[in-house]
N, C-alpha and C positions, 0 to 999 in steps of 0.2 A: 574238186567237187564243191567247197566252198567257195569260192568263187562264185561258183555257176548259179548255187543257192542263193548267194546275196546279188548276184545278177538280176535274179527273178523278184527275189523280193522286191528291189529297188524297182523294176518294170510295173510290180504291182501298186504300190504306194505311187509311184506317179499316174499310172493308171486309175487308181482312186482318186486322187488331187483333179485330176482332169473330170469323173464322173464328179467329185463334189462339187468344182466350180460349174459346171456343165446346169446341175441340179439347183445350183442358188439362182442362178439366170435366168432359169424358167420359173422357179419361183416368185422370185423379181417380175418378169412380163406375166405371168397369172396374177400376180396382186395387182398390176397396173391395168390390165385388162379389167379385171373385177372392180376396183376404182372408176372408170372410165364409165362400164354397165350403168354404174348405181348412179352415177352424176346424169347418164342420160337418161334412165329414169327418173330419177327428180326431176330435169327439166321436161321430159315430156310430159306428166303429173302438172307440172309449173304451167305448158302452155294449154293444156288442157283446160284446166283450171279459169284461164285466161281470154280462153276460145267461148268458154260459156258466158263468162262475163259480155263477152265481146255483142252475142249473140243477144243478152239481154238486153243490152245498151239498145242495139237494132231496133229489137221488137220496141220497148219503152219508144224512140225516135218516131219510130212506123205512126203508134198508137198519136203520138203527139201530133204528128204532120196531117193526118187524120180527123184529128178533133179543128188545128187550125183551117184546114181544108173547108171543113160542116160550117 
C-alpha cells in the first residue's frame, strides 16, 4: 500500500512541476504580448502625432504656393 501512495504522490508533484512550468510560459507569452500592445500603441500615438504634423506642413506649403501663385 505504500508503494502505491508514494506512486501517486510522485504522479502528483510531477503533475504539478508540469502545471507550474506550463503556468510560467504563459505568463512569459502574456508579459510579452502586453509588452508588444504598449510599444504598438506608443507607436501608433508616435505616427499619429506625426500625421498631424505632416498635414500641417501641407496646408503651410498649399498656403505658400498660393500666395507665390497671386
Amino acid at each position: 500500500m505504500r508503494g502505491v501512495v508514494s506512486g501517486l504522490k510522485g504522479q502528483l508533484a510531477d503533475a504539478q512541476a508540469v502545471a507550474d512550468a506550463k503556468h510560467d510560459a504563459c505568463d512569459a507569452d502574456i508579459r510579452e504580448l502586453a509588452g508588444g500592445m504598449t510599444q504598438a500603441h506608443a507607436d501608433m500615438a508616435k505616427f499619429e502625432g506625426l500625421s498631424a504634423f505632416d498635414a500641417a506642413t501641407l496646408e503651410s506649403r498649399k498656403a505658400e504656393l498660393a500666395d507665390k501663385i497671386r
